[in-house]
C-alpha positions in Angstrom: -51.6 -8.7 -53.8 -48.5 -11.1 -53.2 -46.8 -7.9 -51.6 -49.2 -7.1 -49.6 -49.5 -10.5 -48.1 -46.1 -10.8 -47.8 -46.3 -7.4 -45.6 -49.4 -8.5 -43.4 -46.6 -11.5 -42.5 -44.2 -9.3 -42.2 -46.5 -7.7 -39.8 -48.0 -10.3 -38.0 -44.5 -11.9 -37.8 -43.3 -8.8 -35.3 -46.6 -9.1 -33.4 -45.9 -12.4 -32.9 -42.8 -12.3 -31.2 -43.8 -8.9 -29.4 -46.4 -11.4 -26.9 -44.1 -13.9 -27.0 -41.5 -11.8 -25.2 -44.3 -9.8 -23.4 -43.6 -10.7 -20.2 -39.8 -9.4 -20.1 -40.6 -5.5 -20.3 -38.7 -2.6 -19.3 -39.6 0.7 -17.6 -37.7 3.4 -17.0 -37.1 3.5 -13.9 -35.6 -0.7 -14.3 -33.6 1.1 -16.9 -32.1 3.3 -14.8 -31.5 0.9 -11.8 -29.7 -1.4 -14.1 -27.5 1.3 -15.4 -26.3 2.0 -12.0 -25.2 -1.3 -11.6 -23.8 -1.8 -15.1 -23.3 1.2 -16.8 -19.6 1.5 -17.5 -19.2 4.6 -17.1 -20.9 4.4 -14.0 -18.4 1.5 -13.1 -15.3 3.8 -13.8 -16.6 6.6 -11.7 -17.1 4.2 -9.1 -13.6 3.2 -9.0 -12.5 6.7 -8.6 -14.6 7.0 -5.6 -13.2 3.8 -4.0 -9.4 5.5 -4.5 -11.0 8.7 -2.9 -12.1 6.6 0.4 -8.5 4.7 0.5 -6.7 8.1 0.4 -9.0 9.0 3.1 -8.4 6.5 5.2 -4.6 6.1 4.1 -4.1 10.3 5.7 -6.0 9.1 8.9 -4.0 6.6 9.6 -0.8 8.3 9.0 -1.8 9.9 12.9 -1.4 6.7 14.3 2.0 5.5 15.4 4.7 3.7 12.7 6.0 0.4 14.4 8.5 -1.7 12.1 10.4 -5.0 13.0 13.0 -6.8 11.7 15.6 -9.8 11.9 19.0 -10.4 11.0 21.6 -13.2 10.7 25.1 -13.4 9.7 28.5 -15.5 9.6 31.2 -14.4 9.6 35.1 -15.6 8.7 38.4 -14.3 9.7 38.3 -11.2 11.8 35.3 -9.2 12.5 33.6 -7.2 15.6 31.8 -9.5 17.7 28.3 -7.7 18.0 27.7 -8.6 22.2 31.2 -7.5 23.0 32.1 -5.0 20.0 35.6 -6.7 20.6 37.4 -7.8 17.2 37.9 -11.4 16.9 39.9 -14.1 14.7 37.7 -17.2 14.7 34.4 -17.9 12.8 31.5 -16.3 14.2 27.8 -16.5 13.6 25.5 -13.7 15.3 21.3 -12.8 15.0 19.6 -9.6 16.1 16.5 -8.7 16.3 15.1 -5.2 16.6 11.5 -3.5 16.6 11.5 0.3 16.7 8.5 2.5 17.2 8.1 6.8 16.5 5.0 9.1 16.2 4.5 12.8 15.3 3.6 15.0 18.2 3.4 18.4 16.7 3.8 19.3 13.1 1.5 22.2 12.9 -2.0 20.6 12.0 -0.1 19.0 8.6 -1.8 16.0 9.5 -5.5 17.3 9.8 -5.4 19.4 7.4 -5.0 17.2 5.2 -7.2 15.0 6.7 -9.5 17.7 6.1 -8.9 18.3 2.4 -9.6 14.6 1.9 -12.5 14.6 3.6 -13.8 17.4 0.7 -12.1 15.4 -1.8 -14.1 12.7 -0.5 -17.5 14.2 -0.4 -16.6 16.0 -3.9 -16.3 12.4 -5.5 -19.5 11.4 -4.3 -21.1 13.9 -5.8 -19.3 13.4 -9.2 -21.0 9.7 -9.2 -24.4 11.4 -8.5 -23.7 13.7 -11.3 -22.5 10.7 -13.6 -25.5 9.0 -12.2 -28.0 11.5 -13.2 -26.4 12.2 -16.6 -27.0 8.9 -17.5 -30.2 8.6 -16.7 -31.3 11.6 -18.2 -29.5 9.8 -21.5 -31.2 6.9 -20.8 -34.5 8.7 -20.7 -33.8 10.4 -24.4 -33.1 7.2 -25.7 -36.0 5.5 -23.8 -38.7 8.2 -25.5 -36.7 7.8 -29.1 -37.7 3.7 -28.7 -41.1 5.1 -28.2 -40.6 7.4 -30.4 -39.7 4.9 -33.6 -42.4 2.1 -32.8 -44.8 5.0 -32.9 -44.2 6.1 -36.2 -43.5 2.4 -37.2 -46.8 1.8 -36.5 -48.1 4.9 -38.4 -46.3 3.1 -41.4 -48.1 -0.1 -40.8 -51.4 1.9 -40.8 -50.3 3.7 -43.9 -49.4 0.3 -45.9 -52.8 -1.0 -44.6 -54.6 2.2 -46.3 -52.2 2.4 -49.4 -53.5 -1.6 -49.8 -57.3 -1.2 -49.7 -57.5 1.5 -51.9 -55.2 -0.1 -54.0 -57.8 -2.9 -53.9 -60.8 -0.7 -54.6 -58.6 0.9 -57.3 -58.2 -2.5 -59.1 -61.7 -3.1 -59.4 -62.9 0.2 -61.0 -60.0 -0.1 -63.3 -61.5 -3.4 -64.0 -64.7 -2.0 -64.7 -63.6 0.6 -66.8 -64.0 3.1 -63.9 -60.6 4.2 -63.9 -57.6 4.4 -66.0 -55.1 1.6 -65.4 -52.2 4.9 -64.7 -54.5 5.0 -61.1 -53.7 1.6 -60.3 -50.1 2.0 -61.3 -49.4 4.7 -58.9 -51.1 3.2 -55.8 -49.1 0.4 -56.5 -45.5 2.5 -56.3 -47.4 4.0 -53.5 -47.6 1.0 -51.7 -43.8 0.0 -52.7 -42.8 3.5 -51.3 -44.8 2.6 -48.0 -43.2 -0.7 -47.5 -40.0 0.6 -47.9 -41.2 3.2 -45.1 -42.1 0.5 -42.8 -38.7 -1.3 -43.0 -36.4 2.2 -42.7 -38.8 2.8 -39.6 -38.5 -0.6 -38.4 -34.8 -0.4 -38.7 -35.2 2.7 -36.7 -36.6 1.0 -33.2 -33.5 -1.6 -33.6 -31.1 1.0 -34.0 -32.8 2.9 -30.6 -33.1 -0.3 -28.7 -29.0 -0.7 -29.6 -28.3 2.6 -28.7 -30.7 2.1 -24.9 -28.6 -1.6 -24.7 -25.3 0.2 -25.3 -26.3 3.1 -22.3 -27.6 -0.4 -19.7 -24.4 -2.2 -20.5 -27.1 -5.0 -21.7 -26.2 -8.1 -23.8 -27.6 -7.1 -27.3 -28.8 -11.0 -27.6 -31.5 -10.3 -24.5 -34.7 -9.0 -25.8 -36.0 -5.5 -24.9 -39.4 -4.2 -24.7 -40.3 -0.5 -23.3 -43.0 -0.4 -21.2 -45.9 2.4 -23.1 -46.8 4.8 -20.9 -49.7 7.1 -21.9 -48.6 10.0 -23.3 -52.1 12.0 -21.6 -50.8 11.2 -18.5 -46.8 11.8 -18.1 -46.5 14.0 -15.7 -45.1 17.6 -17.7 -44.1 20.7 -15.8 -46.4 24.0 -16.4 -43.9 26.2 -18.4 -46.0 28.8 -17.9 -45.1 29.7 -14.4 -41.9 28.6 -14.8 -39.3 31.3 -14.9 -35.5 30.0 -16.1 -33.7 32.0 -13.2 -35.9 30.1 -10.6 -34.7 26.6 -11.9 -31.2 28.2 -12.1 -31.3 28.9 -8.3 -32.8 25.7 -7.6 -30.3 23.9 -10.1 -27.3 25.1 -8.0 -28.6 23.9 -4.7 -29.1 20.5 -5.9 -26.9 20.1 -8.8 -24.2 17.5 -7.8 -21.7 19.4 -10.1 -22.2 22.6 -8.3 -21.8 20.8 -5.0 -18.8 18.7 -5.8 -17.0 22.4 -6.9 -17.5 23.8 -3.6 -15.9 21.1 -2.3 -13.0 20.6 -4.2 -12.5 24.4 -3.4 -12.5 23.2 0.2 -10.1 20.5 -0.4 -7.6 22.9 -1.9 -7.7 25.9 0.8 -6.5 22.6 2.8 -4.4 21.8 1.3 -3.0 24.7 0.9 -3.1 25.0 5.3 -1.5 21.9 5.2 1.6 22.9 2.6 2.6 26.4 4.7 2.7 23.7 7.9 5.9 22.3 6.1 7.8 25.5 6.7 7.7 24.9 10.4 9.6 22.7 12.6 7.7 19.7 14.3 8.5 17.3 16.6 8.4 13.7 16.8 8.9 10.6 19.9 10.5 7.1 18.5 11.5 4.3 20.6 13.0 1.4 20.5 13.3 -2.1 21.7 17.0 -4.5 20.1 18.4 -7.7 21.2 21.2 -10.0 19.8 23.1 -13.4 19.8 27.0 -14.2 19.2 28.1 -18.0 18.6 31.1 -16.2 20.6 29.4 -15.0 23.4 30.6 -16.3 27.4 28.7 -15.4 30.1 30.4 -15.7 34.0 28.6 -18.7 35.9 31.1 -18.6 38.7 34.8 -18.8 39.9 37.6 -21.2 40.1 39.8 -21.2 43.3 43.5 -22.5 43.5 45.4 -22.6 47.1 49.6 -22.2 46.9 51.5 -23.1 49.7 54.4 -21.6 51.1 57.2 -22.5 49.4 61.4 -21.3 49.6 62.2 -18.5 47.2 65.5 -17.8 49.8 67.6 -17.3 52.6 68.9 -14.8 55.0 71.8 -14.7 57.7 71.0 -13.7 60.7 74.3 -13.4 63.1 75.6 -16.1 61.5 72.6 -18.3 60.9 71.0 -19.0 57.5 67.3 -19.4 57.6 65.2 -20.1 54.8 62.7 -17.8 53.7 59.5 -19.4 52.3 56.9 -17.1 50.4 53.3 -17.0 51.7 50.1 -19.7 51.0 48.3 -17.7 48.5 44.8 -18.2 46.3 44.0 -17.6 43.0 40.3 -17.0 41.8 39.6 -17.6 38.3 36.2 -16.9 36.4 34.2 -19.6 34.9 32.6 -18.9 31.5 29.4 -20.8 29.7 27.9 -20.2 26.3 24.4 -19.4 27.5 21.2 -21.0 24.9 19.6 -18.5 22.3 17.5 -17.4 25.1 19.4 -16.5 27.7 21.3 -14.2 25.5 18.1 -12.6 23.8 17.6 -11.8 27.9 20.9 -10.6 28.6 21.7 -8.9 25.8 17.7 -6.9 25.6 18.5 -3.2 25.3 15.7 -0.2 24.9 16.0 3.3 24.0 13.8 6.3 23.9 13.8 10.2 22.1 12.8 12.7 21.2 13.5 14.5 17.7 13.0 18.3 16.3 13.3 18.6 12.9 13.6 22.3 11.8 13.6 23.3 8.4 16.3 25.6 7.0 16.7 25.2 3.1 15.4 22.2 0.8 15.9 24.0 -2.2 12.5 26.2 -1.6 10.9 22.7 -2.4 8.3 24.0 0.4 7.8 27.1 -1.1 7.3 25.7 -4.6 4.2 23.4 -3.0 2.7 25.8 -1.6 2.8 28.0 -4.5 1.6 25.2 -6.5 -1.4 24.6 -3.7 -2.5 28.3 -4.1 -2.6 28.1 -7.6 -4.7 24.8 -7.4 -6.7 26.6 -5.1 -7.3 29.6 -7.6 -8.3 27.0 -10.9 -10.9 25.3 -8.6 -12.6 28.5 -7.2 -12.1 29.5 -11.6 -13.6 25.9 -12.4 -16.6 26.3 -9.7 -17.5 29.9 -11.3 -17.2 28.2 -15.2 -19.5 25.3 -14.0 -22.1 27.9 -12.7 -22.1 30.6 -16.0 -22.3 27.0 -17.9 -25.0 26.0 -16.2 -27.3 29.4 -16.4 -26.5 28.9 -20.2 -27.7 25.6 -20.4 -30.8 26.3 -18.2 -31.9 29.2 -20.0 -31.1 27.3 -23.3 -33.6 24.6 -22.2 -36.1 26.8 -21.2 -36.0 28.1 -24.8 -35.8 25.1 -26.1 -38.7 23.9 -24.4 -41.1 26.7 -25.3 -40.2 26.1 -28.8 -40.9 22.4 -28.3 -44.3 23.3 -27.1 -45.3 26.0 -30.1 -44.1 23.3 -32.8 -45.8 20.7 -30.8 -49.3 22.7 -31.0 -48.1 23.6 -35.0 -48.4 20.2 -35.6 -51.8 19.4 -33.8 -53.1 22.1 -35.8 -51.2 20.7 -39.5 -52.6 17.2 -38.4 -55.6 18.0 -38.0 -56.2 20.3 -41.2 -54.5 17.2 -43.5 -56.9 15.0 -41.6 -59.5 16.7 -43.1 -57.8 17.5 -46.4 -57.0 13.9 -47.3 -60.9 13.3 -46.2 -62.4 15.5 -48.9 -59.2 14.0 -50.7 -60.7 10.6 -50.2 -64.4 11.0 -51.3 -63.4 12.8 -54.4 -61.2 10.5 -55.6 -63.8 7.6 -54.9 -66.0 9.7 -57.3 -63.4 10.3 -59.6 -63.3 14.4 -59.6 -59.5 13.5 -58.8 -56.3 11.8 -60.2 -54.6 9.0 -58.1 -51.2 11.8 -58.6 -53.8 14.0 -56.5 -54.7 11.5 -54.0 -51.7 10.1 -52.9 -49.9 13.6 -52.5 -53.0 14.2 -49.8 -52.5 10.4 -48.3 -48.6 11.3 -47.8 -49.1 14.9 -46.4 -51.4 13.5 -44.0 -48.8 10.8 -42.7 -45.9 13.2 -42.9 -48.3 15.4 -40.4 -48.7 12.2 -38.3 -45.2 11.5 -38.3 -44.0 15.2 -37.3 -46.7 15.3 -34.9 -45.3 11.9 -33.3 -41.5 13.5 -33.2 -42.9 17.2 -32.3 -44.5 15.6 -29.2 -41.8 13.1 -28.2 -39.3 16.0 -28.4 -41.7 18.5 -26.3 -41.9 15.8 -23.5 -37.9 15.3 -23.7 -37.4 19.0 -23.3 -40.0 19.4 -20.3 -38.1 16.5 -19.1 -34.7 18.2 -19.2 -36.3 20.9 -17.0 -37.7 18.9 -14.7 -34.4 17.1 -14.1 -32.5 20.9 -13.7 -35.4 21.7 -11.1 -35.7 18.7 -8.9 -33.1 15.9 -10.2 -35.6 13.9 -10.9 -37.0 12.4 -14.6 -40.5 10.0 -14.5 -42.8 9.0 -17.1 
């Protein structure tokens, strides 16, 4: 009797906190949105899909023009080139620059867009690889989310077996103190009930262990409390296996099967690229310009001139029949050029020079680097078209494993409906003999444990049909309910 209260506590206990935490459940489907948001593998796959879009954008940008600017100072000792005049000079010097230079590919034969192009798969193939992640979780999330069903069913069944053990342990006891019974009766509906107990707490153990595992898949903190929302079992939506055939959920599987679709695409992203390496061998043509300016600490700049005047004055004489006259040379002027050190901005005026061009680059021999990429592409091209056709023969296996899977499911699933219900009626004739004594307790129990070993493999047999149904469903429209 002290053990059996102890397990009605026990019991009343998890009850207890199950209402108390009642209002904080969890269906499915909130299962599944939450692992989309927190899932880490989910998370990861995400990433990818952000470095997918930045490549994307990164090759459509790289039609766009290159501009680049840049600044220079220096000072210079002894003699060096004086950059305004390109004259050497002797004296200290200080001189700036400053430079901005533009160029843009005209022609390069469709490089550019092609691999714009293969991007733009890659792109669309990375999106379907987080749907694909996506759905495999869920359909993980949904196995683990009928297992939790699965063990507080049979814990249950455990509780209702302890129950059972106890009162006809308690009958028991009074016959044997009547002198109904042997005492050896008693004795083994007592190490019946032990054994039950100790089937209670493995089962029990069980739902904490599936409600880790479901917390581990959601990314969840394993302090917050989870209870799964019950649906009836009557009502889950199943398929009709019966008019299902596997190669018409194959067919249906690859049009919708984000694997499937992300290998088409990433053979699209490789024939490409492969467009985009052979434009390498070709020349292409390209337009830069350019825009430079500078500033010397030596620089003068004419403002004006400087005029002298020279008179006349002797530089001789000459005799002319007999008289000396004095020769005087002639008034002369003499221009000089004024000179000013303009301000920083006047010379970044003067000095502004531009420059346009065009270039043709035409390839002759890089070491058949070309030749290696697009050998390299085409074989890439090749392992994806191999990888797409590997993805489709594994999926047929898989789908027509399932299908087998699931009409197995189903026969066990009506084997054990059918063993249920003969060891319910067993363990009733069971019952009412043993009440009369026409059999031993050795007798009894065996019946008792055959009938909850039936209840229990009915329990998984059914939880393990639905899963499999389930796992067709998702191969036929992607999608997994309860």
């Amino acid at each position: 009797m002290r053990l059996f209260r102890f397990i009605v506590l026990l019991i009343s206990l998890m009850y207890l906190n199950y209402g108390s935490h009642a209002q904080d459940v969890w269906s499915l489907q909130r299962c599944i949105e939450y692992a989309r948001s927190h899932n880490i593998q989910i998370k990861q796959q995400v990433l990818q899909k952000r470095l997918s879009e930045l490549q994307l954008r990164q090759s459509r940008l790289s039609q766009f023009p290159t501009v680049n600017a840049g600044a220079d100072y220096g000072y210079n000792y002894g003699r060096s080139i004086d950059p305004t005049t390109n004259q050497f000079v002797g004296s200290q010097l200080s001189s700036a620059g400053l430079n901005m230079n533009a160029g843009i590919t005209l022609f390069s034969w469709f490089q550019k867009r092609n691999t714009i192009a293969a991007n733009q798969y890659a792109d669309q193939a990375a999106r379907e690889i987080l749907e694909n992640m996506e759905d495999n979780i869920s359909l993980n999330i949904a196995n683990a989310y009928l297992q939790i069903l699965q063990t507080e069913e049979q814990e249950e069944v455990s509780v209702q077996q302890i129950s059972l053990t106890q009162q006809q342990l308690d009958n028991t006891t009074k016959q044997v103190e009547a002198g109904a019974l042997p005492e050896s009766n008693e004795a083994d509906l007592e190490a019946q009930l032990a054994r039950d107990s100790a089937t209670y707490i493995t089962n029990k153990n069980n739902v904490t262990f599936a409600i880790l595992q479901m917390k581990t898949l959601l990314n969840l903190d394993f302090r917050t409390t989870f209870i799964p929302e019950k649906p009836d079992l009557a009502k889950i939506p199943i398929l009709n296996i019966a008019v299902l055939t596997p190669e018409e959920i194959y067919q249906s599987a690859v049009a919708k099967q984000p694997q499937i679709l992300s290998d088409s695409l990433q053979v699209l992203s490789a024939e490409k690229q492969v467009a985009a390496s052979k434009g390498a061998l070709y020349p292409s043509l390209s337009f830069g310009a350019g825009l430079g300016t500078n500033y010397s600490s030596n620089y003068r700049r004419p403002v004006g001139e400087t005029t002298i005047a020279i008179p006349p004055s002797p530089i001789g004489s000459v005799d002319v029949n007999g008289t000396n006259y004095t020769v005087n040379s002639l008034p002369q002027q003499i221009t000089n050029p004024k000179f000013e050190q303009p301000k920083l901005s006047r010379q970044i005026s003067d000095n502004l020079r531009e420059n346009l061009g065009l270039s043709l680059n035409i390839p002759l021999f890089n070491g058949l680097q070309t030749r290696a990429q697009i050998e390299q592409s085409k074989i890439n091209l090749e392992n994806q078209r191999l990888v797409h056709e590997q993805d489709l023969l594994t999926l047929k296996q898989d789908i027509y494993q399932a299908y087998a899977n699931a009409k197995a499911s189903l026969e066990n699933y009506v084997a054990a409906q059918k063993t249920l219900k003969s060891s319910q009626t067993a363990f009733y004739y069971a019952q009412q003999r043993y009440n009369v004594g026409l059999i031993n307790s050795l007798d009894y129990v065996t019946s008792q444990n055959s009938l909850f070993q039936a209840q229990n493999d009915l329990i998984s047999k059914h939880y393990d049909y639905i899963f499999k149904m389930k796992i067709l469903e998702f191969y036929k429209n992607l999608n997994i309910t309860l």
